[in-house]
C-alpha positions in Angstrom: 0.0 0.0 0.0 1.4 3.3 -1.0 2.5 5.5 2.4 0.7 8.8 2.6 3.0 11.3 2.2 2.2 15.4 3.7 4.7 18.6 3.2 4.5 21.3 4.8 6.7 24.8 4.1 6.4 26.7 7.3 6.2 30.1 6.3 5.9 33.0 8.9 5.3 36.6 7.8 6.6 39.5 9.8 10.6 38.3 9.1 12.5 41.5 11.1 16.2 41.0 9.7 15.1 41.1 6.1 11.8 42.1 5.2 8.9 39.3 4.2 11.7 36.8 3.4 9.8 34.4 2.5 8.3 36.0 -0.8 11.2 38.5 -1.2 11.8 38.1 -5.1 14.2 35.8 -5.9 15.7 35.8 -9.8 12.0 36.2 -10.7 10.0 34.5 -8.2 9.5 34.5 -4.3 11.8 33.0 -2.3 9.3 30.3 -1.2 8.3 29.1 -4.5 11.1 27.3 -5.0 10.1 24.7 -2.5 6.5 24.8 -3.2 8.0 23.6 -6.7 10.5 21.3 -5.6 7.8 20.1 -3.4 5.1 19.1 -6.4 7.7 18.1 -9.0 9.1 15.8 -6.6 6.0 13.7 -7.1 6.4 12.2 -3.4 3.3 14.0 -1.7 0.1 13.8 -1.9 -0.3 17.4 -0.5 1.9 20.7 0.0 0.5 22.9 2.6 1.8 26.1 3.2 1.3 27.3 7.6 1.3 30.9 7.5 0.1 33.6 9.7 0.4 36.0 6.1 -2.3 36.5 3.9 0.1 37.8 1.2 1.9 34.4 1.5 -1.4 32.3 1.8 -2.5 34.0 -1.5 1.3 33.5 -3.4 1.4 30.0 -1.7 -1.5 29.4 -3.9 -0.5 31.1 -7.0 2.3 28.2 -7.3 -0.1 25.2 -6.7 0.4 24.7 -2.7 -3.1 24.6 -0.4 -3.7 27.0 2.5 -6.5 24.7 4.1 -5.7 26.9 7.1 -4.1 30.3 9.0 -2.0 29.8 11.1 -2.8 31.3 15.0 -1.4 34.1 16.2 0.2 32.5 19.2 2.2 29.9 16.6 3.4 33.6 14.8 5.8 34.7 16.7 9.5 35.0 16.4 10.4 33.1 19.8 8.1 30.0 18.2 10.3 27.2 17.1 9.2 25.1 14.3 7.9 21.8 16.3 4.8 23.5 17.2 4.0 25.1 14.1 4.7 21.2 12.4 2.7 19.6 15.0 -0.4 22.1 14.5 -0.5 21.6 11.0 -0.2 18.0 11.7 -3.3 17.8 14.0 -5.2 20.0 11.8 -5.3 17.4 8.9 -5.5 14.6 10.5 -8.1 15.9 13.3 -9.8 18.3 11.7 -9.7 17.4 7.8 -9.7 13.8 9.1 -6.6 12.5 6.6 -4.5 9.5 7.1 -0.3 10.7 7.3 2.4 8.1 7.5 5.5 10.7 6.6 5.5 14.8 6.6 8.1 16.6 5.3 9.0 19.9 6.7 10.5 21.9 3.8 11.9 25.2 4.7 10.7 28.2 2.6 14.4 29.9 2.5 15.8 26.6 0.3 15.8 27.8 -3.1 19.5 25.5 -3.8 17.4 22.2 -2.6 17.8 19.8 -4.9 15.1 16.8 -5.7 17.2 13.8 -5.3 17.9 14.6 -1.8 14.2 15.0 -1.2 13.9 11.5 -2.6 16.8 10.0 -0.7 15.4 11.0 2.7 11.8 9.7 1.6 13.5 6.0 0.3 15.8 6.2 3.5 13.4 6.9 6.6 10.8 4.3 4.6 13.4 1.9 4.7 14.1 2.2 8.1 13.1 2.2 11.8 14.2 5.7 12.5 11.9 8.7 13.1 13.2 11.2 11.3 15.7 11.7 7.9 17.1 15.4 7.7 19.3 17.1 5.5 22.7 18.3 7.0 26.2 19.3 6.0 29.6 19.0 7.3 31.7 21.7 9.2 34.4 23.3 6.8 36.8 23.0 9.9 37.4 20.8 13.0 35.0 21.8 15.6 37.4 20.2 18.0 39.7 23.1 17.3 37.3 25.6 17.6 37.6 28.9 20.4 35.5 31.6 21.5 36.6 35.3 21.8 37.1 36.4 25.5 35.7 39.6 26.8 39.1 40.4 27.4 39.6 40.0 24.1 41.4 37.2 24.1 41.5 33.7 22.6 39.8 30.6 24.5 39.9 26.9 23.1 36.7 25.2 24.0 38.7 21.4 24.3 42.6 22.7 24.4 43.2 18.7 24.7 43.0 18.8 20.7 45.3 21.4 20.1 48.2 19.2 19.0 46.0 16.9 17.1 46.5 16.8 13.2 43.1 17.7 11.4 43.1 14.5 9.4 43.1 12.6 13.1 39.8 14.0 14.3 36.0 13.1 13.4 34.3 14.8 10.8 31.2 17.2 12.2 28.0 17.5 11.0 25.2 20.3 11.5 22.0 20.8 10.2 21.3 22.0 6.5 17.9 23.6 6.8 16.1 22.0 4.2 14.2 19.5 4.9 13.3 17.1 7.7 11.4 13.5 7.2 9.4 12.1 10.2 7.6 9.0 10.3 4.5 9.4 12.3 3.9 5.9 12.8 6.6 5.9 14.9 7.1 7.0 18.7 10.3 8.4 19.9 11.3 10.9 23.2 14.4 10.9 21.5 16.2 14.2 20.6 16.5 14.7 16.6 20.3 14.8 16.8 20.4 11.3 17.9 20.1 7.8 17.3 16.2 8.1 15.8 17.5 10.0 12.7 19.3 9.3 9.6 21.3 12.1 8.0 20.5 12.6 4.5 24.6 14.3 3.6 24.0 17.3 1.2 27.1 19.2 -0.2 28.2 22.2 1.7 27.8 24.7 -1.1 24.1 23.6 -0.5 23.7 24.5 2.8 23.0 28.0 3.1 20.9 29.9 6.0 19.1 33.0 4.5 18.9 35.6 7.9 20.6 38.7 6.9 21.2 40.7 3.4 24.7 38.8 3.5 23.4 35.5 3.1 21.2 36.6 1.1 23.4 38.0 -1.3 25.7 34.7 -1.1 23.0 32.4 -1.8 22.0 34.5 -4.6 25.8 34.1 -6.0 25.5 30.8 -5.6 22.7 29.8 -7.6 23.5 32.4 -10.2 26.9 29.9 -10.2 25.1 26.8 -10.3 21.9 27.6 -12.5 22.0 30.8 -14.4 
């Protein structure tokens, strides 16, 4: 029987650092529609839902072939909300409320315009091939984080483990963080488990992927970056 597949682009409006993100125009489009249409040409769900609290981005949602079947509260609007809630209210709202049947929802950031189907698809074959709740997207550190050290407020440096100072990069474990692009969780499946953990599979996408949009910088990177890679 084939699984029921949901995603779900979290998309709030209001974004203070650089303004309505999520449908700024990106070469052409807004910024969100390239996961709406990564989404629907991926051919792995058998809905996209956009959660906004926006009516602008409810109506461009729309425009690019993703349902609104709801707004998002207030409460679930605000800046200090992280993402679980806003998942796990659109969640309840169509399986309680619209009464459909999910096996796997995708969360698929809005801010991913260099996400790439096959990665999609990977985590999809991965987390239904497997026991683990969730299948997420990350990337690796471009540096030891073992070597890493902070900036005193004396202004001075501070190594976080000096134990590694001597090592030789080549001797130490590679690091891994989260890519910000999607996240897989099987919703047949219970786990108290933190995501970073022993529930989860990482789906490995290249670092010049990996790029968090929050200020005019990043922006301006990622926009060099695709302009590398597509244009």
């Amino acid at each position: 029987m084939k699984k029921k597949c949901i995603a779900v682009i979290p998309a709030r409006g209001g974004s203070k650092r650089i303004h309505q993100k999520n449908i700024k125009v990106f070469f052409g489009k807004p910024l969100i529609a390239y996961s709406i249409e990564n989404a629907l040409n991926s051919n792995l769900f058998d809905k996209v839902i956009v959660s906004t609290d926006d009516e602008e981005i409810a109506k461009i949602a729309l425009e690019y072939g993703a349902e609104v079947p709801f707004i998002r509260p207030k409460k679930l609007g605000d800046d200090l909300i992280g993402i679980a809630p806003v998942i796990q209210h659109a969640v309840d709202y169509l399986l309680h409320t619209l009464g459909i049947d999910i096996d796997y929802v995708c969360t698929i950031y809005a801010t991913a315009p260099l996400l790439e189907e096959k990665y999609l698809k990977q985590g999809y074959e991965e987390i239904k091939k497997n026991t683990a709740k969730k299948a997420f997207s990350v990337t690796s550190m471009p540096s030891p984080i073992q070597r890493a050290f902070k900036i005193t407020s004396e202004g001075r440096c501070e190594m976080f483990t000096p134990d590694f100072f001597y090592s030789r990069s080549q001797d130490l474990d590679d690091a891994y963080h989260d890519a910000g692009q999607f996240s897989w969780n099987n919703l047949k499946i219970e786990s108290d488990k933190i995501p970073y953990g022993e529930d989860s599979i990482p789906i490995i996408i290249p670092r010049h992927l990996a790029q968090d949009i929050d200020t005019l910088e990043d922006w301006k990177r990622v926009e060099l970056m695709y302009y590398a890679l597509y244009k």
